[in-house]
C-alpha positions in Angstrom: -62.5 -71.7 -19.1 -59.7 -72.3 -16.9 -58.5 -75.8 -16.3 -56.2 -76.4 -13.7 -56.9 -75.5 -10.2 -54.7 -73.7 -7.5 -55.5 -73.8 -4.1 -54.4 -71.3 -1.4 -54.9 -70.2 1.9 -56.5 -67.1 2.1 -54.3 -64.1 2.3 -54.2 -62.2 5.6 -54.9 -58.6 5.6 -53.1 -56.1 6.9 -52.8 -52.2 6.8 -50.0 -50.6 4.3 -47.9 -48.1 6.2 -44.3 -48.1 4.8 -44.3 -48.1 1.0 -42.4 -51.6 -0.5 -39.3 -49.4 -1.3 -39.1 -48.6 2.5 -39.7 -52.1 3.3 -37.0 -52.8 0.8 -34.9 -50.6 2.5 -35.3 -51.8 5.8 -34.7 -55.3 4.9 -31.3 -54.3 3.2 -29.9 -52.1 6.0 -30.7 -53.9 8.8 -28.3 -54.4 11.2 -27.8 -56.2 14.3 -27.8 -53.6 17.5 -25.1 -56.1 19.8 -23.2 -54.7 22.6 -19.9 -54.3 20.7 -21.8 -52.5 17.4 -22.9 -49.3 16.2 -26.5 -48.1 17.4 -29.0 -49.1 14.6 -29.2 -45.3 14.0 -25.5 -44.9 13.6 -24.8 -47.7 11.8 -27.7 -47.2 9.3 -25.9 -43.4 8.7 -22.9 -44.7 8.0 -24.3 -47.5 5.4 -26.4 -45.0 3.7 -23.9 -42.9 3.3 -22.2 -45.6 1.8 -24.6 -46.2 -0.6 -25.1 -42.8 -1.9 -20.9 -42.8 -2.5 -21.8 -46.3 -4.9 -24.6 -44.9 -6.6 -22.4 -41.5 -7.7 -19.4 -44.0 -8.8 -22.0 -46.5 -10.3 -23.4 -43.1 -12.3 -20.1 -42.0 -13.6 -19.9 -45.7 -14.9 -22.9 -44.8 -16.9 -25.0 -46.6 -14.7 -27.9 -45.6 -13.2 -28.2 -48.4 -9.9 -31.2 -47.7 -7.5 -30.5 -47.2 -4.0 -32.3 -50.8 -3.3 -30.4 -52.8 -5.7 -27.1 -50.7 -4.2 -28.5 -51.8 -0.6 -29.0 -54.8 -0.9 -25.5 -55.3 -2.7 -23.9 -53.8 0.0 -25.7 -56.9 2.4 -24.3 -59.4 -0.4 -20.9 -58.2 0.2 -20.7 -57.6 3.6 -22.8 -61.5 4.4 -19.5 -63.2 2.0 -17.3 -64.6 4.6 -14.4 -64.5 1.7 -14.7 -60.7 2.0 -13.4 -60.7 5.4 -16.1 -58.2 6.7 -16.6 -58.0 10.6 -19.7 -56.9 11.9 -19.0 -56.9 15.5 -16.8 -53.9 15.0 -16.7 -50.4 13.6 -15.7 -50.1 10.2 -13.0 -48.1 9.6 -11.7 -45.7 6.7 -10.4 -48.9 4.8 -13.3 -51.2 5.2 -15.3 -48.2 3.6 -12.9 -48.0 0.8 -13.0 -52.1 0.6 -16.8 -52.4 0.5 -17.0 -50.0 -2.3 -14.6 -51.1 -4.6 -16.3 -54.6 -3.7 -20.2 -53.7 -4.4 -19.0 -51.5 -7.8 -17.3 -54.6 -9.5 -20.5 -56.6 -8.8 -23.0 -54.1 -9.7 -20.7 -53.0 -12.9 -20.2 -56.6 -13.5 -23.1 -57.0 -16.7 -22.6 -60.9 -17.4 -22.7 -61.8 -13.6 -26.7 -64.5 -12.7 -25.8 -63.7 -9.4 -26.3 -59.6 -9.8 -29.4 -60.3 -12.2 -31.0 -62.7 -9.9 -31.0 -59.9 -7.1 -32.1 -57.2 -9.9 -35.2 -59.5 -10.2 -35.9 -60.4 -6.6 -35.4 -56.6 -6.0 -38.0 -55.3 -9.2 -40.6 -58.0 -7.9 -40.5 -57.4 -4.4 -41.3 -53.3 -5.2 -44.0 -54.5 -7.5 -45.9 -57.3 -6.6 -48.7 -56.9 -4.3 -50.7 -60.1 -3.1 -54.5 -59.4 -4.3 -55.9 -58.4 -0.7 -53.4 -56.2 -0.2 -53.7 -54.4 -3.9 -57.0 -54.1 -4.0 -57.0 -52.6 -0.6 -54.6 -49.9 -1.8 -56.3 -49.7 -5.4 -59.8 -49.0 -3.4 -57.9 -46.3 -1.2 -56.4 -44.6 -4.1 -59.8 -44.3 -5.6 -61.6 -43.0 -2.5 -58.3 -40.3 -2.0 -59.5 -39.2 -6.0 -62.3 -38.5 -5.2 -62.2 -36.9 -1.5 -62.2 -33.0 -3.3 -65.5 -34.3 -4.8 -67.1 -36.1 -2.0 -66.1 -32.5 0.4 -67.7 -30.2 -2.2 -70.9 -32.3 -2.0 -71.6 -33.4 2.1 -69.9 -29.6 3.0 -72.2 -27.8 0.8 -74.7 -25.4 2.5 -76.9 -24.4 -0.8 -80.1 -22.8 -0.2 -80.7 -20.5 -3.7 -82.6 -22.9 -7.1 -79.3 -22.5 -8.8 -77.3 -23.7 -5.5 -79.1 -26.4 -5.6 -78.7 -27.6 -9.3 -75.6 -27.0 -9.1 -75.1 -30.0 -5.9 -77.1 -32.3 -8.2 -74.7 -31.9 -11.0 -72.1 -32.5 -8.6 -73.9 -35.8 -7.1 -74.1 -36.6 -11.0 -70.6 -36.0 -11.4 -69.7 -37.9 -8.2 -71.8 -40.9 -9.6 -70.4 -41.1 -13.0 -66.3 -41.1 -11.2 -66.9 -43.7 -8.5 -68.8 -46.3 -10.7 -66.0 -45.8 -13.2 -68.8 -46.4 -16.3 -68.4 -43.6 -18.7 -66.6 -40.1 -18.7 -68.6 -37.0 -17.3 -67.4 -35.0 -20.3 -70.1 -37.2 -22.6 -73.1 -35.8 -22.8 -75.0 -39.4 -23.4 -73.5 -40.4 -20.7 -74.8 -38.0 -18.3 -77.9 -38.0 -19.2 -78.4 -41.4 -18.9 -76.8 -41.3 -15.3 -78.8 -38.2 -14.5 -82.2 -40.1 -16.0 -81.4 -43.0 -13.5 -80.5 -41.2 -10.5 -83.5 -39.1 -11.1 -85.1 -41.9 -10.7 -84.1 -43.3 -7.3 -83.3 -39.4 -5.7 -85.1 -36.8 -7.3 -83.5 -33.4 -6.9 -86.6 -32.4 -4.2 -84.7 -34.7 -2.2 -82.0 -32.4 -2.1 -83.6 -30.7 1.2 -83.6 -33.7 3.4 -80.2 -35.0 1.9 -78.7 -31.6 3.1 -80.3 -31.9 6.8 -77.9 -35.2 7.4 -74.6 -35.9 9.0 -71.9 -35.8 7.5 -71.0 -39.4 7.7 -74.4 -40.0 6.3 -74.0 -38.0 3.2 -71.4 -39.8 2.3 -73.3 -43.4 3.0 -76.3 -42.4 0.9 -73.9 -41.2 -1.9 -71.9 -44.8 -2.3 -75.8 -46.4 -2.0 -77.0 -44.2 -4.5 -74.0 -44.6 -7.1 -74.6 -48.4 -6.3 -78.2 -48.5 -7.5 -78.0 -46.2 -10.0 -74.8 -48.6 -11.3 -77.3 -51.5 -11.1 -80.1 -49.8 -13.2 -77.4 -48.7 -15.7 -76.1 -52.3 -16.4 -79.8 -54.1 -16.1 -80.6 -51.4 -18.5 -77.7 -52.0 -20.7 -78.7 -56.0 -20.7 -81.8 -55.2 -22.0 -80.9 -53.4 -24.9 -82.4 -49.7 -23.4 -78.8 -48.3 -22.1 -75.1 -48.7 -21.0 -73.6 -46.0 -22.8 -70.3 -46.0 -22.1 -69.9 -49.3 -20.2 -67.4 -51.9 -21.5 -68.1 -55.3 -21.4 -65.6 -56.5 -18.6 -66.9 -60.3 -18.3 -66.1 -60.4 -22.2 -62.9 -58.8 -22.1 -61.8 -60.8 -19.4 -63.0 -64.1 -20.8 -60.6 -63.2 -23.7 -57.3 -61.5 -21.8 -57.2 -64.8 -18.9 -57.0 -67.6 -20.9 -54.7 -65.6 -23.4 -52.4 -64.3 -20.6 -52.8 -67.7 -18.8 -51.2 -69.7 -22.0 -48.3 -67.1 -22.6 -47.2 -67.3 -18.8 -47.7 -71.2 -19.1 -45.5 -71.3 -22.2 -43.0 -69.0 -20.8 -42.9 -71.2 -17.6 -43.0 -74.7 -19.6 -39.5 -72.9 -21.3 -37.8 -71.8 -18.0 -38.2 -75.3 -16.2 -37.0 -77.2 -19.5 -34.2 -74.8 -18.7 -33.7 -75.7 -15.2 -33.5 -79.2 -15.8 -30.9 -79.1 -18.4 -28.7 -76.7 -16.1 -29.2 -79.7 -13.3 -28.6 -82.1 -15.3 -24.9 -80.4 -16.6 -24.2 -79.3 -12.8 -24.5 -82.8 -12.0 -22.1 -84.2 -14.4 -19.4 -81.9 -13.1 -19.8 -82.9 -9.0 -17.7 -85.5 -9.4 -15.7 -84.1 -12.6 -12.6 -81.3 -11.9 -11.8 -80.9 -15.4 -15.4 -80.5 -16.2 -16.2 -78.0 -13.2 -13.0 -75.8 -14.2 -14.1 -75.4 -17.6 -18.1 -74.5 -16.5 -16.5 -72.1 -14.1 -16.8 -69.0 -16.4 -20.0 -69.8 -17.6 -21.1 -69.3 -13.5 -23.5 -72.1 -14.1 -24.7 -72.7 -10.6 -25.6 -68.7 -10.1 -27.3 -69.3 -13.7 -29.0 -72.1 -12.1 -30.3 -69.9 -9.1 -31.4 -67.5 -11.4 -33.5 -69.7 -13.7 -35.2 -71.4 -10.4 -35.9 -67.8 -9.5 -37.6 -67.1 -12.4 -39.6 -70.5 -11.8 -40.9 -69.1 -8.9 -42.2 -66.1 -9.5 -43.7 -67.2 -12.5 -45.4 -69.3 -10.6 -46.8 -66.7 -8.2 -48.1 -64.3 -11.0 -49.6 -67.6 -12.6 -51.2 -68.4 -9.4 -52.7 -65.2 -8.9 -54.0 -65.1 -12.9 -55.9 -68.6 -11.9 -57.0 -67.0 -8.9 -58.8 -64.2 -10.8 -60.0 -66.6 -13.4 -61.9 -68.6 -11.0 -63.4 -65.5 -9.3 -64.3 -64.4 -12.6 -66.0 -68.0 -13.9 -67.8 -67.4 -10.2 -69.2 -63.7 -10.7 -70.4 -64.3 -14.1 -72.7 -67.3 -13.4 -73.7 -64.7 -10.5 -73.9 -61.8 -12.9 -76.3 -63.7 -15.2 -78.4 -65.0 -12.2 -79.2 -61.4 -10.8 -80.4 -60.2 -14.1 -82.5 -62.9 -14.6 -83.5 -62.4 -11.6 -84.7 -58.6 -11.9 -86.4 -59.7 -15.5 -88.7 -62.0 -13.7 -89.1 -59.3 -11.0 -90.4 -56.3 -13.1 -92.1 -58.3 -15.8 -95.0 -56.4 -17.2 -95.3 -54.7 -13.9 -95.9 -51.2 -14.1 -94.7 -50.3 -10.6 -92.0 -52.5 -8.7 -91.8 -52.0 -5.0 -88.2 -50.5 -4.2 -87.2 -53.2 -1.7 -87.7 -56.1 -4.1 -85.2 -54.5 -6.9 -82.8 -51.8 -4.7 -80.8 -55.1 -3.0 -80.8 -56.5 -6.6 -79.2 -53.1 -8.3 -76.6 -52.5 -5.2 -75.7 -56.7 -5.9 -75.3 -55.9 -9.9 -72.6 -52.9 -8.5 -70.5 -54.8 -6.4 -70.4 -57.6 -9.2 -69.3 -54.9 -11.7 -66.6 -53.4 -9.2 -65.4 -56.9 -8.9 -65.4 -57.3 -12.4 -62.9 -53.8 -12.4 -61.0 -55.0 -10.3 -59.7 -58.6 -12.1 -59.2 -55.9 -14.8 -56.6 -54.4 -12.9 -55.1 -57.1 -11.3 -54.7 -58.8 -14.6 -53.1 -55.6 -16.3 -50.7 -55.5 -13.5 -49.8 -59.0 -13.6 -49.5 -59.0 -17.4 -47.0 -55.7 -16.8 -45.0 -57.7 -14.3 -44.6 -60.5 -16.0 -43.3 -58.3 -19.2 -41.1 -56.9 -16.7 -40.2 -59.9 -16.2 -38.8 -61.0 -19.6 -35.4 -59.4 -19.9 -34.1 -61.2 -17.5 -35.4 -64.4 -18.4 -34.2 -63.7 -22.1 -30.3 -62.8 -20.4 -29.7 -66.7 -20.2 -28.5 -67.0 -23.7 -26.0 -64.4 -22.8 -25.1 -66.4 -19.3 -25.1 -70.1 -20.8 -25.7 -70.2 -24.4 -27.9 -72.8 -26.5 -24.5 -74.5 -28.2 -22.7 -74.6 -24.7 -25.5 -76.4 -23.4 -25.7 -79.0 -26.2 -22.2 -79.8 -25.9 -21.9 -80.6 -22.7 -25.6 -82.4 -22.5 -24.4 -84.7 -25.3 -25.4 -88.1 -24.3 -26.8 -87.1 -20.8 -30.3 -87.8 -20.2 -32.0 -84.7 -18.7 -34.4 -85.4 -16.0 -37.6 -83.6 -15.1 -38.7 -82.8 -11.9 -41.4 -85.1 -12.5 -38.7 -88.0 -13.3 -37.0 -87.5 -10.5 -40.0 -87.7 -8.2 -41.1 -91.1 -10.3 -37.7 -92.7 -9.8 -38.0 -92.7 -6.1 -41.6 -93.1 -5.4 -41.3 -96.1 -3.4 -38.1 -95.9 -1.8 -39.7 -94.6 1.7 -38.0 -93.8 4.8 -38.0 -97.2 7.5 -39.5 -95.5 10.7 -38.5 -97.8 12.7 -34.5 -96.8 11.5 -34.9 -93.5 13.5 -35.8 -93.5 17.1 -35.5 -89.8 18.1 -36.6 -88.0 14.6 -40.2 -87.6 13.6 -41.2 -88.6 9.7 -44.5 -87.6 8.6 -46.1 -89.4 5.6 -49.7 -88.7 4.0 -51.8 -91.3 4.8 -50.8 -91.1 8.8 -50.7 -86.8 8.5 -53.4 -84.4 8.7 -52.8 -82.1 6.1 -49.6 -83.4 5.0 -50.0 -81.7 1.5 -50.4 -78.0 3.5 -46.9 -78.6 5.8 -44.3 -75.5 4.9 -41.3 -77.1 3.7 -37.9 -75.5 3.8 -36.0 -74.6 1.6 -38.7 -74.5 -1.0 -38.8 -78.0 -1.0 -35.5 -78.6 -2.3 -33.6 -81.2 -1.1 -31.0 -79.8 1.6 -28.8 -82.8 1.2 -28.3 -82.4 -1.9 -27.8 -79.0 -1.9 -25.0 -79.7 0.7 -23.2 -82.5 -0.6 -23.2 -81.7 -3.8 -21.8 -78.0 -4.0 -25.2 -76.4 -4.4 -27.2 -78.0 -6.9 -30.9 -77.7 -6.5 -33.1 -81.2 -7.0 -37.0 -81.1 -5.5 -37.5 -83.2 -2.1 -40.2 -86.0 -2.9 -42.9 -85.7 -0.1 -43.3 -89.1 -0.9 -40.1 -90.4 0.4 -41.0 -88.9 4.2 -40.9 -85.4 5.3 -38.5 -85.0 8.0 -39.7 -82.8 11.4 -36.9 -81.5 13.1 -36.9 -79.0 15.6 -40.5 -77.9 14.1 -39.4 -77.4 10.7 -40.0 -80.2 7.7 -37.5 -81.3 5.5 -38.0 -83.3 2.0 -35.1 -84.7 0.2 -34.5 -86.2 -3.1 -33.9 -89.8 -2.2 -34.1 -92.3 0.0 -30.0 -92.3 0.6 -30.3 -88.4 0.6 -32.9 -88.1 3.8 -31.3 -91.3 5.8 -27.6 -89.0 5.1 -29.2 -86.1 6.3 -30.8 -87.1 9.2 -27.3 -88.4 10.9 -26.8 -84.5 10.5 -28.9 -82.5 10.2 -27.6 -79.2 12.1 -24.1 -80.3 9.3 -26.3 -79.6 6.5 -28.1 -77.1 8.0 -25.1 -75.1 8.5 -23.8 -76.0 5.0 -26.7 -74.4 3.6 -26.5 -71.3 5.5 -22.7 -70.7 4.6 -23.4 -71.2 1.3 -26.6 -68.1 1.5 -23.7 -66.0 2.7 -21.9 -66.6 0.0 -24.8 -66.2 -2.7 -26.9 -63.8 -1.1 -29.8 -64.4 -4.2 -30.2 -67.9 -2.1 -31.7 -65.7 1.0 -35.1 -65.4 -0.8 -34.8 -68.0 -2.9 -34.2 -70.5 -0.3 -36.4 -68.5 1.8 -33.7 -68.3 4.6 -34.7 -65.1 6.1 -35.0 -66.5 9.9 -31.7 -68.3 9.9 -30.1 -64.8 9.3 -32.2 -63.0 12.3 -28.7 -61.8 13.4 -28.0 -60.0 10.6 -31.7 -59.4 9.0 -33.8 -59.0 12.3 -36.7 -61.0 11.0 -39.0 -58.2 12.8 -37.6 -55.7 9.7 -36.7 -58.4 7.1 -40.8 -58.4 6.6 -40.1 -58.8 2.9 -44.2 -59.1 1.3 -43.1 -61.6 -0.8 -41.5 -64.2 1.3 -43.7 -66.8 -0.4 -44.2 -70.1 1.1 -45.2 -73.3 -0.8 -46.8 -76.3 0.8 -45.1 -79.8 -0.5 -45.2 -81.1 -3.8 -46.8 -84.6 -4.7 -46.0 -86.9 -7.9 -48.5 -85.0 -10.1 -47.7 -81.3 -9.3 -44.6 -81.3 -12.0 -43.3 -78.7 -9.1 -45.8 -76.6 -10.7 -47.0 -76.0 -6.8 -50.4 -76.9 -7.4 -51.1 -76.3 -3.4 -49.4 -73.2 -1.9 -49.7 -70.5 0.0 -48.8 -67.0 0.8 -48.4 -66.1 4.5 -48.2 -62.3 5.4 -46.4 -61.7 9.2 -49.3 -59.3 10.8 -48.7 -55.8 11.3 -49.5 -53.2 13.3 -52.7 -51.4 12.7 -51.8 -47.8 11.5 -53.3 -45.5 9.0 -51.9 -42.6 6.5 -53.6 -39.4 5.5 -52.3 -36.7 3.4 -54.0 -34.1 6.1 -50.9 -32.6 8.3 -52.9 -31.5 11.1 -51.7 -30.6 15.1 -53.6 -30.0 18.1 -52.5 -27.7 21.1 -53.0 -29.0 25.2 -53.0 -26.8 28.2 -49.2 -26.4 29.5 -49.1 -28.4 32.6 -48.5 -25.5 36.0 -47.9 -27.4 39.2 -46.8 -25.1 42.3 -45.3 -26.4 45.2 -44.8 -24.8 48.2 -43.2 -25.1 51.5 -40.0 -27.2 49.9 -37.5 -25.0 51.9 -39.6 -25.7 55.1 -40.0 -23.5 57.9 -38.7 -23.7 61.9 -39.7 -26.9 62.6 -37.6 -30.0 61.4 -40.7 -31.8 59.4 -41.5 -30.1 55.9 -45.5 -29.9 55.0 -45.3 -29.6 51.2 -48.1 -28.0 49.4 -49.0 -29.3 45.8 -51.2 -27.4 43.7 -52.1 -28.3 40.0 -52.9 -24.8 37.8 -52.9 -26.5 34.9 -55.9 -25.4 32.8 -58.4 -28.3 30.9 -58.1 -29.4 27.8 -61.3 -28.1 26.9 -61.3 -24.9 28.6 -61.4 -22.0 26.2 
């Protein structure tokens, strides 16, 4: 179904504590806690404050700005060295006033890449989820549903006939929501769920069910909704049942490939982009006349933007493979385990229940899956629509007949071209005596190393006032100070390697200045002073492994790498406990006649479990 193939390293889980707009908010407001600054706590007042002033000027503009977009404007500003901000001191009444007036003409500002790019790095980062981490919070939203449910059930102390009816309906009920097949208001429905648990857990059961733990109720309810989900859909393959259960693998084998080619299209259409806003930026390096008249066009933001765009295309495009090769998986396995129960109750009367159970509870956790890529491919989908407007804005930043006119007889290159063109042209170790190169047939794993910068070439970048061309792997990847560097030519990584903190620091003046560049670039560590990278935990901060002459810098290989977090859980119960307060008497402080003072210590304080 699917043809090309994505790898990536398995995503790491962690626990979800602070929502993504907190995370968001933390990133934005972070401040560096030096000796000669504000406490965290002070200075976070004071900038919140500050944003709340923006958003009721923004409002009166007509403008409704959330509080994250306002945040992390306020960061753009006060990062632009041209702005004259000071962070090692207090601001004062003026630089208020300043910062203000500042963040409202770039946030009013409605033809501006720069302000859209951060609009979109600020929508995805509050919206996309990496799978692990979705389905994790999809599963627990799903169990917090039905926890009124699952109480009413495992607390329930029936003794009378009619008690006891009423539990089973319940343990129907309960059935019917967690397997997600079919609404308890349809009477075909519930029967057929009732006809199927019936016959797994008759409702004489009901006695013994009662006498068990807590913790056990709710263990034999997910098993039993399990097997009575596998009978449903072995039933609904044969033609005998399945009321009310969708056909997922066929919906599914229609909405990827649909969704894949609309995302590839869209993708196809913002690197053609790309290449022809390279291709014009490039003309203009050397060109004054030329760069003067781009200048109100903002071509190089427009340029960040459209990369941008690239990027997290690519991610949601990843993800959409991802699914569709889990899906491919599950159906081969789907058909397997109902071929599998034919051959096991073929004209057999009586089937023992540990041949088919395992097979049913399989069947279950096949069809959950199966729910799951439904979701995940919805929310993609939703994301990428999101996603549209501001890919649709570059006719209003650059239009189509600009573009023409100044790409008239310019030949515009492709990433792919440009990785062609310098395929051979590798770096001459033996030129470099203190700097490491890596190449791929002397480098384990050369196509996983994390290159910076996205793997754009940093010389480039540098020298020629922020264009973005791809580094070529190919060339030699440059390991300096445990980071690797690609770069777009030969010339370009033998330049860069006589300097490399130069270009270094190049590219971080230049992130000041276009704060969009901090994700883009993925720069979030060489701004630790600002952005502590404990709090600049961003969930997207994706990193892609290099690119070689076939990827198209479609990043055929990358990877997602989630910092670990500290294991903490949520609950919606606000609950308190009360401890004995601690009595300890001491006597003989004051002494007596003699010169040495014999204390007496005496602990009254009551234990914890005393009554």
């Amino acid at each position: 179904m699917v043809t090309r193939r994505l790898q990536r390293a398995p995503d790491c889980p962690n626990s979800r504590v602070r929502t993504p707009r907190e995370k968001l908010m933390d990133t934005a407001l972070a401040v560096d806690s030096g000796p000669a600054r504000m406490p965290p706590t002070q200075a976070e007042s004071v900038i919140r404050s500050i944003i709340r002033e923006i958003g009721q000027e923004c409002a009166v503009h007509g403008e409704m700005v959330s509080e994250t977009l306002i945040a992390f404007m306020v960061k753009a500003v006060v990062l632009d060295p041209s702005n004259g901000f000071n962070m090692d001191r207090t601001l004062m009444k003026s630089d208020v006033q300043n910062l203000v007036k500042l963040c409202m003409a770039r946030l009013l500002d409605t033809k501006n890449p720069s302000l859209d790019t951060i609009k979109m790095q600020v929508y995805f980062d509050m919206n996309y989820t990496n799978r692990v981490e979705f389905l994790e919070e999809h599963h627990r939203v799903l169990d917090l549903r039905l926890g009124s449910v699952t109480r009413e059930i495992t607390d329930n102390r029936a003794c009378t006939k009619e008690e006891l009816e009423s539990l089973y309906r319940k343990i129907i009920s309960y059935v019917l929501l967690r397997s997600g097949l079919g609404s308890p208001t349809d009477i075909k429905t519930v029967r057929e769920v009732t006809a199927a648990l019936q016959s797994v857990f008759p409702q004489a059961e009901l006695g013994t069910f009662l006498t068990l733990s807590k913790k056990d109720k709710e263990r034999q309810l997910k098993e039993l909704t399990m097997i009575v989900t596998g009978i449903r859909l072995f039933n609904r393959d044969c033609g005998k049942g399945g009321e009310g259960i969708d056909d997922l693998p066929g919906v599914l084998h229609e909405a990827i490939p649909a969704t894949l080619q609309h995302i590839d299209d869209e993708l196809e259409k913002t690197q053609r982009q790309a290449y022809c806003y390279t291709a014009v930026l490039e003309q203009a390096v050397d060109n004054p006349l030329m760069k003067a008249e781009l200048q109100p066009y903002m071509l190089k933001e427009a340029l960040y933007n459209i990369r941008q765009c690239e990027v997290f295309l690519q991610i949601i495009l990843s993800d959409i493979i991802t699914g569709a090769q889990e899906v491919e998986m599950m159906t081969k396995q789907l058909g397997a385990h109902l071929e599998q129960l034919k051959m096991t109750v073929k004209s057999k009367t009586a089937v023992p229940t540990s041949q088919v159970f395992p097979i049913f509870i399989a069947l279950s956790t096949l069809w959950t899956s199966f729910q799951d890529e439904t979701v995940i491919v919805g929310v993609l989908s939703n994301l990428f629509t999101h996603l549209q407007p501001f890919l649709d804005a570059h006719e209003i930043f650059f239009p189509e007949r600009v573009i023409q006119h100044y790409l008239n007889g310019v030949t515009v290159k492709t990433d792919m071209c440009r990785m062609k063109e310098h395929m051979e042209d590798r770096v001459n170790v033996a030129d470099f005596r203190k700097l490491e190169w890596l190449f791929p047939e002397t480098t384990a794993n050369f196509d996983k190393l994390l290159i910076q910068y996205r793997g754009f070439c940093a010389y480039t970048f540098a020298a020629a006032d922020g264009v973005l061309l791809p580094g070529n792997p190919a060339i030699g990847i440059l390991k300096y100070k445990e980071k690797y560097y690609t770069f777009s030519s030969k010339d370009a990584a033998y330049s860069f390697a006589e300097n490399p903190e130069h270009y270094i620091d190049i590219v971080r003046e230049n992130a000041k200045k276009h704060t969009e560049l901090i994700q883009l670039l993925e720069l979030h560590q060489q701004f630790e002073t600002l952005i502590p990278y404990s709090q600049a935990n961003l969930r997207q901060k994706v990193t892609h492994s290099v690119q070689t002459h076939l990827s198209h810098l479609r990043r055929e290989n990358c990877s997602q790498v989630y910092p670990s977090k500290n294991t903490s859980t949520q609950s919606t119960k606000e609950d308190s406990t009360g401890v004995p307060r601690p009595q300890i008497y001491l006597a003989g402080l004051r002494g007596g006649k003699s010169k040495i003072t014999d204390g007496v210590k005496v602990n009254l304080t009551r234990e914890v479990d005393e009554k």
